[in-house]
FIBAPA-589921 format. One record per atom (N, C-alpha, C, O, CB): residue in one letter; y, z, x. Coordinates in steps of 0.001 Angstrom, whole numbers, plus 500000, padded with zeros to 6 digits. Each point is the difference from the previous one (the first is absolute). Last residue first. Glycine has a CB too. Example, Ala and Ser with C-alpha at 12.3 -4.5 7.8 and 13.67 -1.06 7.14 Angstrom:
// FIBAPA-589921
S497750507080512850;S501190500060500820;S501090500730499230;S501108500169500509;S498264497686500675;A494908502075499106;A501190500000499110;A501200500000500900;A499981500665501036;A498846500581497072;
***
This chain:
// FIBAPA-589921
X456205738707776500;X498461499060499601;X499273501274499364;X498859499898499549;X500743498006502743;X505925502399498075;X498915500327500811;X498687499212499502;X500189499518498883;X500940502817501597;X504274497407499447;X498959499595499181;X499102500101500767;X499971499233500963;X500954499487497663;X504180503802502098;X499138498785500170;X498570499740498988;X499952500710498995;X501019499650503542;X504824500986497108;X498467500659499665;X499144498527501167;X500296498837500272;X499992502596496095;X505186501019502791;X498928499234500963;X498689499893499450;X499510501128499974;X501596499681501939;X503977500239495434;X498500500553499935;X499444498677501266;X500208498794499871;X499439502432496806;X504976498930501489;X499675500356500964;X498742500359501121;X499875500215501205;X501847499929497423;X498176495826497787;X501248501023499797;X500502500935501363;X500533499287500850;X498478500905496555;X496925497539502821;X500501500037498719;X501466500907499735;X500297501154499691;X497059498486499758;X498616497327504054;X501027501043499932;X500451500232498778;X499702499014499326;X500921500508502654;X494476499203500585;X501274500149498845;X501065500314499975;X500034501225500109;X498839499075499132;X496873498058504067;X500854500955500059;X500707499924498581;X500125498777499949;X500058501151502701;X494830498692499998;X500950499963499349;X501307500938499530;X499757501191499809;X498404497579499997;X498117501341504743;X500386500290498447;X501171499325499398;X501057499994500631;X498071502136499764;X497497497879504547;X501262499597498859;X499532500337498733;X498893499872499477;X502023498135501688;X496367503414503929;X499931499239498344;X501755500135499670;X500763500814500520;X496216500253498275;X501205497415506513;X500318501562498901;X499899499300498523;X499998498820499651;X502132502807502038;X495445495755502332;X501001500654498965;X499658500948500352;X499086500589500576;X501303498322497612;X498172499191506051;X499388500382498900;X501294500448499037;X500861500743500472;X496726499957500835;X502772499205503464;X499405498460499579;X499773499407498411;X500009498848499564;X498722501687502642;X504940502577502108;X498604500526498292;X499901498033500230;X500598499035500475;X500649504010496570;X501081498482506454;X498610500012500468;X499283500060498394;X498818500131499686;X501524501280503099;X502857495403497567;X499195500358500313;X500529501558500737;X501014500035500697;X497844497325499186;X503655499718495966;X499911500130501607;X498712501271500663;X500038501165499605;X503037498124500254;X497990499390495675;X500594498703500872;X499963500085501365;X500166499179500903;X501301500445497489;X495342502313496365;X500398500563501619;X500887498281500416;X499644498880499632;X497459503347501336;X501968498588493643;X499377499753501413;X500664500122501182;X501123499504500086;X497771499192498844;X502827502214496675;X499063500873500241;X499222499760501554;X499618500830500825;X500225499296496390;X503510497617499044;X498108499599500019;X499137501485500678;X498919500474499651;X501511496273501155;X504434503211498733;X500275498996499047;X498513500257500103;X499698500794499109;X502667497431501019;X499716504062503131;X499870500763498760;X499931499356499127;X500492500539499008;X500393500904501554;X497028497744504634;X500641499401498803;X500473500565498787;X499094499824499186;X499724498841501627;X500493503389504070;X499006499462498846;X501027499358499021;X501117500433499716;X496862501508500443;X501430499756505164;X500689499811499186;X499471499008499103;X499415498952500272;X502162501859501105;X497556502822503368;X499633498388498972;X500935500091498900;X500690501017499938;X496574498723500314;X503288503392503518;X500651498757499340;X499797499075499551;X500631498949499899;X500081501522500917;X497024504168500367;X499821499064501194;X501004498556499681;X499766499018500704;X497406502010499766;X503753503292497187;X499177500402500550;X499939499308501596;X500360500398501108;X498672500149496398;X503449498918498463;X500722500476500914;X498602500453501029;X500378500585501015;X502142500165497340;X497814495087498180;X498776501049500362;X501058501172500762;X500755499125500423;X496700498897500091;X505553498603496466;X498995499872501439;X499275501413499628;X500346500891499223;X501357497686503049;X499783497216493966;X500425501525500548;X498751499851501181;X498989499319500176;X502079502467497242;X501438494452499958;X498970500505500419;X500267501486500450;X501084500525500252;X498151497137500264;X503411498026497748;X499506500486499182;X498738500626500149;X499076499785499216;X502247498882499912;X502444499499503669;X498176499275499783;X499205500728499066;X498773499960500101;X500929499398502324;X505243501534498206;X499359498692499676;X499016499518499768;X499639499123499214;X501427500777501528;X499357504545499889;X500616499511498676;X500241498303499580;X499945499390498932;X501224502982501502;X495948502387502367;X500538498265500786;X500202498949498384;X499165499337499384;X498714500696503679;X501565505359497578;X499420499061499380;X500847499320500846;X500983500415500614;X498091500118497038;X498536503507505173;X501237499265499451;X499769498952498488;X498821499769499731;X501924500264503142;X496115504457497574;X500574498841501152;X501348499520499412;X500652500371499023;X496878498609501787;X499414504369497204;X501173500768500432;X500095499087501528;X500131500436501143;X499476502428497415;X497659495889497300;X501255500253499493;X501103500614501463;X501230499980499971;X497387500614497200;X496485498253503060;X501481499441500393;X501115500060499864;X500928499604500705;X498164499612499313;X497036503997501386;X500566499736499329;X500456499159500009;X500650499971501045;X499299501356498766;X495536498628502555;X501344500691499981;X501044499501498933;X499935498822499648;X499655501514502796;X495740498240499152;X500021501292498881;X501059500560500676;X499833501037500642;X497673499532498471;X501404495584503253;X500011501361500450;X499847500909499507;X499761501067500566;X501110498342500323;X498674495886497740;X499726499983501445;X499917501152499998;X498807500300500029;X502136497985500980;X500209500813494714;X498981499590500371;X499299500190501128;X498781500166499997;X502031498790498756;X503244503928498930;X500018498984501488;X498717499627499763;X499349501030500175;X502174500076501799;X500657501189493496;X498765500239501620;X500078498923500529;X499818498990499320;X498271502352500022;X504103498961496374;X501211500746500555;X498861500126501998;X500396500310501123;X501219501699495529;X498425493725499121;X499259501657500110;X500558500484501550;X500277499233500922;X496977500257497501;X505918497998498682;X499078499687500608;X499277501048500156;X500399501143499780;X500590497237501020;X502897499247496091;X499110501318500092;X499317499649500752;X499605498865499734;X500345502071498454;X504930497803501031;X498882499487499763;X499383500962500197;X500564501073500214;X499678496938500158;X504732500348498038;X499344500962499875;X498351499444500221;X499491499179499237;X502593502019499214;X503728497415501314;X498544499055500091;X499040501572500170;X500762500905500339;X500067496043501312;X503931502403499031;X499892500196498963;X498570499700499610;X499893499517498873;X502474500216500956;X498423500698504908;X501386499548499112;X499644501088498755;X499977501230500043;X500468495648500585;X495720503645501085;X500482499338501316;X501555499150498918;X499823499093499187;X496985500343502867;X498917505023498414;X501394498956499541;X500284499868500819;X500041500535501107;X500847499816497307;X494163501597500799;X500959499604500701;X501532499352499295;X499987499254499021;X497770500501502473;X497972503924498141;X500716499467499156;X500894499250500940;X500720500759500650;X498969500925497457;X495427500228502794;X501066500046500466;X501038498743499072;X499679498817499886;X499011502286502617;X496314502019496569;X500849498885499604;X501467500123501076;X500495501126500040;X498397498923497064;X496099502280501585;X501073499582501036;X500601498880499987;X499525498921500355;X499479502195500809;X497494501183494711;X500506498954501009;X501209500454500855;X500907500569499394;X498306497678498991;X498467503791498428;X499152500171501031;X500704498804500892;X499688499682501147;X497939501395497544;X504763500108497654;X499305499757499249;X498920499676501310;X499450498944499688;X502146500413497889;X502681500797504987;X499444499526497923;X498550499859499669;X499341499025500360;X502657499274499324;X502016503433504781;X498359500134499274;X500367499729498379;X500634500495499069;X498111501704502784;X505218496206501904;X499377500245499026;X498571500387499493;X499417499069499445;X502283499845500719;X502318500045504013;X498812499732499229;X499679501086499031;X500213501190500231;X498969497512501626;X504620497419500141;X500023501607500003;X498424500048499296;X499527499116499286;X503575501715500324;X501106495529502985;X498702500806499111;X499746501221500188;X500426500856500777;X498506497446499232;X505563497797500964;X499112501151500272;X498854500144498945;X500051499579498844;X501941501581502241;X501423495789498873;X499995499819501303;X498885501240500240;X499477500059501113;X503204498773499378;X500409501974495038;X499811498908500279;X499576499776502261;X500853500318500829;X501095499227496092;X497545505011500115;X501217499180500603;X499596498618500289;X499179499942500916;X501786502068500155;X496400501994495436;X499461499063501235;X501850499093500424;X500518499375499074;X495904500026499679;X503623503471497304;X499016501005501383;X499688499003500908;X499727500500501092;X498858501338497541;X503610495905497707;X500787501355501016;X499432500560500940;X500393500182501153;X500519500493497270;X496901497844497523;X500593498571501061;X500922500147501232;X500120499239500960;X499911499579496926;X495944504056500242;X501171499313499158;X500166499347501238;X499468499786501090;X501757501757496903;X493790499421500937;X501139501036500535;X500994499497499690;X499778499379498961;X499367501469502753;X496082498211496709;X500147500762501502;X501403500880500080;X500162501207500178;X498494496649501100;X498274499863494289;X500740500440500529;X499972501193501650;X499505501091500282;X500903498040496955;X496222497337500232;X500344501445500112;X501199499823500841;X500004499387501068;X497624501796498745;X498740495277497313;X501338500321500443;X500286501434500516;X499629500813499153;X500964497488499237;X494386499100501565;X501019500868499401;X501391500035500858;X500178500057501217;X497810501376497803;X498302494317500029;X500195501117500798;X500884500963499090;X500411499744498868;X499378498892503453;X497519496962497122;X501444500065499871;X500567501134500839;X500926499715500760;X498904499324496942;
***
C-alpha cells in the first residue's frame, strides 16, 4: 500500500511548474499542471540531472530534461523523446485539502 507523507501545499507549486522535493531518501520532483498534481523521481535517467528545473509541457503532460531534452511522461514515467530510453519512477499523489502528500513503496 505504501506510506502517505506529506510534501507541501498547494500554493508552493504555481500551476505549469515543479519543484523538488527530498522525501524520505527519495527525490521527488512535484509537478502541476492546472489543478492536477504529479510526482516523478526528480534524476534524468540519461544524465542524473534534475527535472524539476526543465520546462513542464502541460498538454503533453511531460516535463523536459533541461539538460539534453528528453522528456518523460509525469503520468508513467517513461522517456518521449530520446536521448533517455529508460523510466523515471512515479508516485502516487493525494491532495487533501491544501496538504500535497505522495505515497512512497
Amino acid at each position: 500500500m505504501g506510506t502517505v507523507v506529506r510534501v507541501c501545499s498547494r500554493d508552493e507549486i504555481a500551476p505549469g511548474t515543479a519543484r523538488r522535493f527530498d522525501v524520505d531518501g527519495h527525490c521527488i520532483a512535484i509537478v502541476r499542471i492546472g489543478d492536477d498534481f504529479y510526482a516523478i523521481g526528480d534524476r534524468c535517467s540519461h544524465a542524473d540531472y534534475s527535472l524539476s528545473e526543465g520546462d513542464v509541457w502541460e498538454d503533453e503532460r511531460e516535463i523536459e530534461c533541461p539538460k539534453h531534452g528528453s522528456t518523460f511522461s509525469v503520468i508513467t514515467g517513461e522517456p518521449q523523446t530520446l536521448p533517455a530510453t529508460q523510466p523515471v519512477p512515479v508516485y502516487s499523489t493525494q491532495v487533501d485539502g491544501d496538504d500535497v502528500s505522495v505515497v512512497l513503496p
